[in-house]
ROGU-957910 format. One record per residue: residue in one letter; y, x, z of N, C-alpha, C in turn. Coordinates in Angstrom, 3 decimals. Atoms other than C-alpha are relative to their C-alpha. Example, Ala and Ser with C-alpha at 12.3 -4.5 7.8 and 13.67 -1.06 7.14 Angstrom:
REM ROGU-957910
@residuo=A&nc2=-1.190&nc1=0.890&nc3=0.000&cac2=-4.500&cac1=12.300&cac3=7.800&cc2=1.200&cc1=0.900&cc3=0.000
@residuo=S&nc2=-1.190&nc1=-0.820&nc3=-0.060&cac2=-1.060&cac1=13.670&cac3=7.140&cc2=1.090&cc1=-0.770&cc3=0.730
END
This chain:
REM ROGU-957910
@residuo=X&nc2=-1.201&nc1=0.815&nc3=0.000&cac2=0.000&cac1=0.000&cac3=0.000&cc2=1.263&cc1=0.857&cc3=0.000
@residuo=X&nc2=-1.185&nc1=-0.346&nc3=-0.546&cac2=2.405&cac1=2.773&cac3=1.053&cc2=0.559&cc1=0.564&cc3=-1.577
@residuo=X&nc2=-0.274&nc1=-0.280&nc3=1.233&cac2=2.299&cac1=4.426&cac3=-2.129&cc2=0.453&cc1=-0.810&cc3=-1.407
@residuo=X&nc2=-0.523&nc1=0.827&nc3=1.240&cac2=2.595&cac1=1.580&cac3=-4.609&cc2=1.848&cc1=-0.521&cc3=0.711
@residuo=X&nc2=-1.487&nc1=-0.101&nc3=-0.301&cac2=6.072&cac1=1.105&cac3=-2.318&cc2=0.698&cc1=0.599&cc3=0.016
@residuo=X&nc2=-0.755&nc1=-0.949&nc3=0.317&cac2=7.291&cac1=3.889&cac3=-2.943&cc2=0.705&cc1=-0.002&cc3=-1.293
@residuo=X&nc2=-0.033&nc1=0.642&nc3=1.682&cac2=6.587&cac1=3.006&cac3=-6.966&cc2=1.044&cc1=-1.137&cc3=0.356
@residuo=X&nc2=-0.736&nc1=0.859&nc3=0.086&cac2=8.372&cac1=0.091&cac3=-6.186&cc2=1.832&cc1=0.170&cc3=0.514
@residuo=X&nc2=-1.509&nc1=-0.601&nc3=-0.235&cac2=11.524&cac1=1.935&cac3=-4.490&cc2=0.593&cc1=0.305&cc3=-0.937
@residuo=X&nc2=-0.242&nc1=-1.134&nc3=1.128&cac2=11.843&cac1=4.379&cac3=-7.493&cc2=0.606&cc1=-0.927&cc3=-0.869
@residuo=X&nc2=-0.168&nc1=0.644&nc3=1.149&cac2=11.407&cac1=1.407&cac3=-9.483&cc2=1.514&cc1=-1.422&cc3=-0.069
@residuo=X&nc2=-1.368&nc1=1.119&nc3=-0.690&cac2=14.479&cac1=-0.644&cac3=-7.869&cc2=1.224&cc1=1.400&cc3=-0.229
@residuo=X&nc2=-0.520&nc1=-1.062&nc3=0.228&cac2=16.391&cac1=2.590&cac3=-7.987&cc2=0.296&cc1=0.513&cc3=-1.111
@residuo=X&nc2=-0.429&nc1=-0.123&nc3=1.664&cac2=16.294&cac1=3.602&cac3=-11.374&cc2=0.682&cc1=-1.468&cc3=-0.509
@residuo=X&nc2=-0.733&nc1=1.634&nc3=0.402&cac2=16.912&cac1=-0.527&cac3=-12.173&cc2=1.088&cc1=-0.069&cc3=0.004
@residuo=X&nc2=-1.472&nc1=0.770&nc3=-0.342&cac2=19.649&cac1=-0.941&cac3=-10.573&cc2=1.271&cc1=1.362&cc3=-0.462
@residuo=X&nc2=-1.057&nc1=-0.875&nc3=0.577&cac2=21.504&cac1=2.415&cac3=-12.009&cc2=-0.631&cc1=0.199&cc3=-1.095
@residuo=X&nc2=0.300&nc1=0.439&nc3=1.401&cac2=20.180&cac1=1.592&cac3=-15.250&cc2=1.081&cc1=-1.181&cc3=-0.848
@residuo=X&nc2=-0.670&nc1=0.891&nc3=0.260&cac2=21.770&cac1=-1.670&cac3=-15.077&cc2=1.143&cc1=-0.415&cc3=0.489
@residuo=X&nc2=-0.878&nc1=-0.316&nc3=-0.295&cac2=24.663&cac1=-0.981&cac3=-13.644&cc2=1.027&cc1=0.524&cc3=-0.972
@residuo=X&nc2=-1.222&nc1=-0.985&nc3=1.001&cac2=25.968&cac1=1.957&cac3=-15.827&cc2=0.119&cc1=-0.678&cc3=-1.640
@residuo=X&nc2=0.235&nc1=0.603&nc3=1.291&cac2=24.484&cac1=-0.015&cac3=-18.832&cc2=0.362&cc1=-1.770&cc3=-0.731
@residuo=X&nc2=-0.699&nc1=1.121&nc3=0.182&cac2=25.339&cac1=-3.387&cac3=-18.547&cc2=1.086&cc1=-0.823&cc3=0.828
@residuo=X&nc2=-1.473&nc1=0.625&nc3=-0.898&cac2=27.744&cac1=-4.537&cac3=-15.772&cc2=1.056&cc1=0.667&cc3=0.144
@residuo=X&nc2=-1.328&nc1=-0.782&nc3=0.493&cac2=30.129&cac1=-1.857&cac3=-16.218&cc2=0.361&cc1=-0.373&cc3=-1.336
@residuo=X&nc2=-0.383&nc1=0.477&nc3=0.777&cac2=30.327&cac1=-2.347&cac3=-19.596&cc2=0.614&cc1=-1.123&cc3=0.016
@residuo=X&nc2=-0.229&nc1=1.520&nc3=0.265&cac2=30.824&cac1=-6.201&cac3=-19.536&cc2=1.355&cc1=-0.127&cc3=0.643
@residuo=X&nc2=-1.437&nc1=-0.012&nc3=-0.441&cac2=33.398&cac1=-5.704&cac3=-16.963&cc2=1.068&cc1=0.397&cc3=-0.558
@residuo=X&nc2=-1.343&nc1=-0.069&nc3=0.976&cac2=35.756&cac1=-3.854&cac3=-19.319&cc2=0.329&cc1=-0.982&cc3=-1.295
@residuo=X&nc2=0.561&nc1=0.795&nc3=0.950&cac2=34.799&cac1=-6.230&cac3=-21.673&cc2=0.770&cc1=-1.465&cc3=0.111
@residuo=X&nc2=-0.318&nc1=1.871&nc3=-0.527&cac2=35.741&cac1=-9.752&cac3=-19.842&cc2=1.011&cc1=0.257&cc3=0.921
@residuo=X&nc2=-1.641&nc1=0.101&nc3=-0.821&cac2=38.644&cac1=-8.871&cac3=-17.132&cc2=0.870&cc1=0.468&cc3=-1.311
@residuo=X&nc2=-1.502&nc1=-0.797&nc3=1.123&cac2=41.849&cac1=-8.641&cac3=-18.604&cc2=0.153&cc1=0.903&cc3=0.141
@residuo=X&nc2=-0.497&nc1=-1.112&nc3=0.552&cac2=43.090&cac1=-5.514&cac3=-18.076&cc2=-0.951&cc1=1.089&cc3=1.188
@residuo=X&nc2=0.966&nc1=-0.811&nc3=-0.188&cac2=41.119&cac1=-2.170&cac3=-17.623&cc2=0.015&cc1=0.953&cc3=1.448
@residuo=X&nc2=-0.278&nc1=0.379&nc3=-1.213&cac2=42.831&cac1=-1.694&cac3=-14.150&cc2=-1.299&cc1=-0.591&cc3=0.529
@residuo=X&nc2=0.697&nc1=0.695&nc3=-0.855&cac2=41.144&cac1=-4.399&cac3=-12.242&cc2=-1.460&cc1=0.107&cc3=-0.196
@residuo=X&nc2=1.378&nc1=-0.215&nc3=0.461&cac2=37.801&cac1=-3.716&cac3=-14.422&cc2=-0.173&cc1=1.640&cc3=0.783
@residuo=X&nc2=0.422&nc1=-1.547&nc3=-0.580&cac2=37.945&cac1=0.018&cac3=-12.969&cc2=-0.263&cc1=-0.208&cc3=1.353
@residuo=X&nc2=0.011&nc1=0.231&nc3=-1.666&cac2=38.599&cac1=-1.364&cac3=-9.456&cc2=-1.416&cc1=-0.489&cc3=0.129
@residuo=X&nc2=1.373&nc1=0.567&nc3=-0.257&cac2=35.494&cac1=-3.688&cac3=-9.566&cc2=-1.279&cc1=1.024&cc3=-0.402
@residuo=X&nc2=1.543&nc1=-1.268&nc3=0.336&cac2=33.301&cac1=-0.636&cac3=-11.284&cc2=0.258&cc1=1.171&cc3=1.379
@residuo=X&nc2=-0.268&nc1=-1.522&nc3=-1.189&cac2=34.508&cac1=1.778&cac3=-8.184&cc2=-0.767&cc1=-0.779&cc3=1.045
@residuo=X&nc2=1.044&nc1=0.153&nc3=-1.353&cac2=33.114&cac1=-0.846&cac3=-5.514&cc2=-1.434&cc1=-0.416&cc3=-0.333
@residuo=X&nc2=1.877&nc1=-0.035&nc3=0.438&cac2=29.580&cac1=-1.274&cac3=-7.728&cc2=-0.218&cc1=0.858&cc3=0.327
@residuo=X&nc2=0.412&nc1=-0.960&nc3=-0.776&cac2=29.537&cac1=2.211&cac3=-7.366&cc2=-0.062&cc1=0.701&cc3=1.188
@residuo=X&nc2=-0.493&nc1=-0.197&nc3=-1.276&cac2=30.443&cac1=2.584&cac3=-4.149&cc2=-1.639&cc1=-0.646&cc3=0.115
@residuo=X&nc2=1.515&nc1=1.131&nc3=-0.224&cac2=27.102&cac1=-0.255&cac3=-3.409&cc2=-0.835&cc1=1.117&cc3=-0.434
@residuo=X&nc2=0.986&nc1=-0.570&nc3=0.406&cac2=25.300&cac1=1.721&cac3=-5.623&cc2=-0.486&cc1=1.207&cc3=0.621
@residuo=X&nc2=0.398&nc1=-1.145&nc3=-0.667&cac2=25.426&cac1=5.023&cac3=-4.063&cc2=-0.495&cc1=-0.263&cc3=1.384
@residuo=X&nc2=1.109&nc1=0.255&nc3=-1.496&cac2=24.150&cac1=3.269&cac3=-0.207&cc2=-1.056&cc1=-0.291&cc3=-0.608
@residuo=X&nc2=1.269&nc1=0.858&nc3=0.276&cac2=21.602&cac1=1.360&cac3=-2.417&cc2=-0.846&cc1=1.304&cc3=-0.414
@residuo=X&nc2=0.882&nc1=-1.474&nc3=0.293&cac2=20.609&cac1=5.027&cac3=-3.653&cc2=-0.261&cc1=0.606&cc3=1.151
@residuo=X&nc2=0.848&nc1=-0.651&nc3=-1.203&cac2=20.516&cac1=6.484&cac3=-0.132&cc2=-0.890&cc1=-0.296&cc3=0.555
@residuo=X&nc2=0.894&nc1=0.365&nc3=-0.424&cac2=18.905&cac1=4.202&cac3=1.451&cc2=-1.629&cc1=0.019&cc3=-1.089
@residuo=X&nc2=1.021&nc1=-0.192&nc3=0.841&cac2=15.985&cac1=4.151&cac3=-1.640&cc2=-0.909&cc1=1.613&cc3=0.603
@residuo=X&nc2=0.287&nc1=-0.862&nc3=-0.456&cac2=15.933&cac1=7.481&cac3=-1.240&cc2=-0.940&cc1=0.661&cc3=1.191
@residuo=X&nc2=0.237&nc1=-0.206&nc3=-0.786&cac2=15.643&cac1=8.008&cac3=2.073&cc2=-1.828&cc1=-0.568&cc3=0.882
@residuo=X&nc2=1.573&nc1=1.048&nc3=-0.419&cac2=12.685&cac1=5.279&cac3=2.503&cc2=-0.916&cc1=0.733&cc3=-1.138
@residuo=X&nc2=1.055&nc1=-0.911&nc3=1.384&cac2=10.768&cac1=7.352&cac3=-0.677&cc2=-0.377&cc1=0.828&cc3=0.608
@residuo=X&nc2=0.335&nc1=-1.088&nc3=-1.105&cac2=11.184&cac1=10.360&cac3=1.620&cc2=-1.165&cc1=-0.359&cc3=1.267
@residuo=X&nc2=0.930&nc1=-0.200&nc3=-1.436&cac2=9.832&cac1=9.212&cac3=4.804&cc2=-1.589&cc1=-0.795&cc3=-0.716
@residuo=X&nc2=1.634&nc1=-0.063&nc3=-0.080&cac2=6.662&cac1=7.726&cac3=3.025&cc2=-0.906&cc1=0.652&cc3=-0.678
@residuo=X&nc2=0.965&nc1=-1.254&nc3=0.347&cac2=5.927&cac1=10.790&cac3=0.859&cc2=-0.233&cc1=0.857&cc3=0.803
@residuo=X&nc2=-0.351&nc1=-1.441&nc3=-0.622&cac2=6.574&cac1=13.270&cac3=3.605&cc2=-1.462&cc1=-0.817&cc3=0.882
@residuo=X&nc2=1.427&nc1=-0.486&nc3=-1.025&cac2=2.437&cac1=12.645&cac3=4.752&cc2=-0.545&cc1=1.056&cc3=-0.774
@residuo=X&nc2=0.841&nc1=-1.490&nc3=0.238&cac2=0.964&cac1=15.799&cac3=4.769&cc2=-1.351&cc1=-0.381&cc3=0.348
@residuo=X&nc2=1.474&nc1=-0.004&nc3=-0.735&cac2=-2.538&cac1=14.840&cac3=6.094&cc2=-0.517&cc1=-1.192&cc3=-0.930
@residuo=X&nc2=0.790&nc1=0.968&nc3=0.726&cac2=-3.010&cac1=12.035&cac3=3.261&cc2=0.195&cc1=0.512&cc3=-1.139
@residuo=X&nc2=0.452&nc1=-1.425&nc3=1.366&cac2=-4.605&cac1=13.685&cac3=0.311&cc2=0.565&cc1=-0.492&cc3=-1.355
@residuo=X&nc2=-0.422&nc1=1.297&nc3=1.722&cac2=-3.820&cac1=10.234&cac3=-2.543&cc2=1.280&cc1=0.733&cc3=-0.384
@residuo=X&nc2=-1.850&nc1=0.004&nc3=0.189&cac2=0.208&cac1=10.882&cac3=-1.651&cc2=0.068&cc1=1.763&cc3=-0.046
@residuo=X&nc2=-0.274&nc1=-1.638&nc3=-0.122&cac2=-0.264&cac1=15.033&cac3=-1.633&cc2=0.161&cc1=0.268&cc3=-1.650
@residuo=X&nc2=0.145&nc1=-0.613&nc3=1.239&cac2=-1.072&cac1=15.225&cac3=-5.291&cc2=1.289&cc1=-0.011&cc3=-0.908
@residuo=X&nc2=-0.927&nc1=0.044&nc3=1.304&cac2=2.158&cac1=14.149&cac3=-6.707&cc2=1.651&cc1=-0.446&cc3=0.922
@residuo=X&nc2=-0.961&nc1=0.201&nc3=-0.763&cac2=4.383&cac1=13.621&cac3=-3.356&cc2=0.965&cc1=1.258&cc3=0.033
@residuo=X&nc2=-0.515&nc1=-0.744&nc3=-0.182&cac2=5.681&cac1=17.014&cac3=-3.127&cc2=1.001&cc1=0.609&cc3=-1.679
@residuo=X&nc2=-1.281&nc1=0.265&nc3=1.023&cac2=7.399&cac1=17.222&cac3=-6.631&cc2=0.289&cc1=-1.261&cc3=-0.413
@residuo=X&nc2=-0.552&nc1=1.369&nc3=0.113&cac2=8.398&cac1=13.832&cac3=-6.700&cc2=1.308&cc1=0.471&cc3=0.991
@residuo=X&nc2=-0.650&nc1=0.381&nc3=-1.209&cac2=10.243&cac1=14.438&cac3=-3.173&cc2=1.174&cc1=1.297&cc3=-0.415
@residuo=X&nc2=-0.914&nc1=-0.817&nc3=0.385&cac2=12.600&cac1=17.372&cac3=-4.999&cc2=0.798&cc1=-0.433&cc3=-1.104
@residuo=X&nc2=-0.973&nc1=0.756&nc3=0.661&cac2=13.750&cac1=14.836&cac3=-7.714&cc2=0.471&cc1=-0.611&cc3=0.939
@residuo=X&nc2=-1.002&nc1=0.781&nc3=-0.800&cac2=14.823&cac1=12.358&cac3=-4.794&cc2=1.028&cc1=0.746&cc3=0.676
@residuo=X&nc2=-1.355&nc1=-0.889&nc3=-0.760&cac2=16.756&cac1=15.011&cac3=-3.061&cc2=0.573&cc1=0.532&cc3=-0.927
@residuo=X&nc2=-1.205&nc1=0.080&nc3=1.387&cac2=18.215&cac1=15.578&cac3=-6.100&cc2=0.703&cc1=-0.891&cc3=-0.183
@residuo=X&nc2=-0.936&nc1=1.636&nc3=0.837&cac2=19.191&cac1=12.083&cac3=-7.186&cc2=0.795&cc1=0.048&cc3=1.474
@residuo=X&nc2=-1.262&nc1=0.823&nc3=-1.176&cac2=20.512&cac1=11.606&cac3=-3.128&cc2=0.737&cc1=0.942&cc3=-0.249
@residuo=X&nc2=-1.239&nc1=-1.185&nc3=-0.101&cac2=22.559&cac1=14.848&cac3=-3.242&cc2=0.741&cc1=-0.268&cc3=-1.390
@residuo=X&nc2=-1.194&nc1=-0.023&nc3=1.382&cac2=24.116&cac1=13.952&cac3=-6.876&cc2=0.211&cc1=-1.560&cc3=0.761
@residuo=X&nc2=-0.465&nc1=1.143&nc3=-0.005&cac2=24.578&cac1=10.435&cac3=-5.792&cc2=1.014&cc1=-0.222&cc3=1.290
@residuo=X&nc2=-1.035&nc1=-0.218&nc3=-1.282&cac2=26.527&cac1=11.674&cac3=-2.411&cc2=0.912&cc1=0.719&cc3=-0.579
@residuo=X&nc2=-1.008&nc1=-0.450&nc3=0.794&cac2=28.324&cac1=14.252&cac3=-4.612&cc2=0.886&cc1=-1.228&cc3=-1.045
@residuo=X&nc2=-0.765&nc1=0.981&nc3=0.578&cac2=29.625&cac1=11.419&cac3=-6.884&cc2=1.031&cc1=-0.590&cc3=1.158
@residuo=X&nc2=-1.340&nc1=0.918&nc3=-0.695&cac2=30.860&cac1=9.184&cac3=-4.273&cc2=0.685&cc1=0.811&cc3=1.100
@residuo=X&nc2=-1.024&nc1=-1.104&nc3=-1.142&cac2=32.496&cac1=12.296&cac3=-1.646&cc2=0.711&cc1=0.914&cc3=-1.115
@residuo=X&nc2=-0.400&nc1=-0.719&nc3=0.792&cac2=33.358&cac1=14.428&cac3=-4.309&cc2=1.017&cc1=-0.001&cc3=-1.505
@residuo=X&nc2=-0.462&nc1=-0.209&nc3=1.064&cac2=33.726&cac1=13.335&cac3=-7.589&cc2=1.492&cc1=-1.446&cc3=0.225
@residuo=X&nc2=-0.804&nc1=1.632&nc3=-0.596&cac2=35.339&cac1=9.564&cac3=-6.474&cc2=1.331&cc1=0.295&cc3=-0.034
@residuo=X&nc2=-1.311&nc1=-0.606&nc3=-1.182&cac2=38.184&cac1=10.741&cac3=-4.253&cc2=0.959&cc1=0.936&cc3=-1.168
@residuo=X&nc2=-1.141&nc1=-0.690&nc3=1.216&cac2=39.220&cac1=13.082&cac3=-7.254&cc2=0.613&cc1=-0.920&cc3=-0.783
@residuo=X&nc2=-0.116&nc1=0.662&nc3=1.410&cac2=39.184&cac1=10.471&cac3=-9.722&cc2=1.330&cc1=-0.886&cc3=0.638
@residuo=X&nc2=-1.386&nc1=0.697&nc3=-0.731&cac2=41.512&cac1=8.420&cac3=-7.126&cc2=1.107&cc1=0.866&cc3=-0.059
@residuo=X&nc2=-1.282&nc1=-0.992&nc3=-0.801&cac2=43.699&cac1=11.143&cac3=-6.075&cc2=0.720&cc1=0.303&cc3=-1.304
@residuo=X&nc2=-0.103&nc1=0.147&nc3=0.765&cac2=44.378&cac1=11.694&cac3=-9.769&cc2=0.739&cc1=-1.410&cc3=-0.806
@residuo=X&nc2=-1.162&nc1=1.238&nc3=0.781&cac2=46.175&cac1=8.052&cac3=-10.671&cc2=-0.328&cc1=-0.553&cc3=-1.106
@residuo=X&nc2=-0.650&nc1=0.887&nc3=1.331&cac2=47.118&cac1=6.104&cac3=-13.619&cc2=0.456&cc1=1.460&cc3=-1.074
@residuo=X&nc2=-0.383&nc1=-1.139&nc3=1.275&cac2=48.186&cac1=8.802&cac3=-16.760&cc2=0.886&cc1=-0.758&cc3=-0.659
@residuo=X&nc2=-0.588&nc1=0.554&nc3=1.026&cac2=51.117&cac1=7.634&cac3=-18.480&cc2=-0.062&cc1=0.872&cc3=-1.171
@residuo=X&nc2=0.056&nc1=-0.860&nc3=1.324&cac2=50.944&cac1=8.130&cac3=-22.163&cc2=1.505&cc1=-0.429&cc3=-0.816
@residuo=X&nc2=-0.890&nc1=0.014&nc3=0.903&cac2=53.988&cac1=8.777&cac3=-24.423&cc2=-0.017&cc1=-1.236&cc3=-1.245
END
């Protein structure tokens, strides 16, 4: 059971930043009026998105990290170096890259 939930974390995880970057961002610039208020509403998806990635994460972690069960050994230990990948880029986005993109403004153009 623990293992096919894990499959099923991964598989909510990829989903939802699949369909995120691919279709509800899009649509949003798409259908609000102006590309303002569409940026605002894509900053607090991603905002969601990056807890909905930790927490994934984090629950992937604690039920690959058995060492003494042989099923989850064969394919837990490089699996568990992409998730600490995806959480550490998905904490870099929202501490890092975010905060720039704010601090940075509006661009008037000539």
């Amino acid at each position: 059971m623990k293992p096919r939930f894990g499959i099923v974390l991964a598989a909510l995880w990829w989903g939802s930043l699949t369909a995120l970057g691919f279709l509800v961002v899009p649509m949003l610039f798409v259908h609000l009026g102006s590309p303002a208020a569409a940026g605002a509403m894509a900053a607090k998806l991603f905002t969601a998105q990056t807890w909905l990635s930790t927490a994934c994460a984090i629950l992937m972690l604690l039920i690959f990290n058995k060492r003494d069960d042989e099923a989850l050994a064969a394919y837990a230990w490089p699996a568990m170096k992409f998730i600490v990948a995806g959480l550490l880029l998905a904490l870099l986005v929202e501490f890092g890259v975010a905060p720039r993109i704010v601090s940075a403004g509006p661009r008037v153009q000539a």
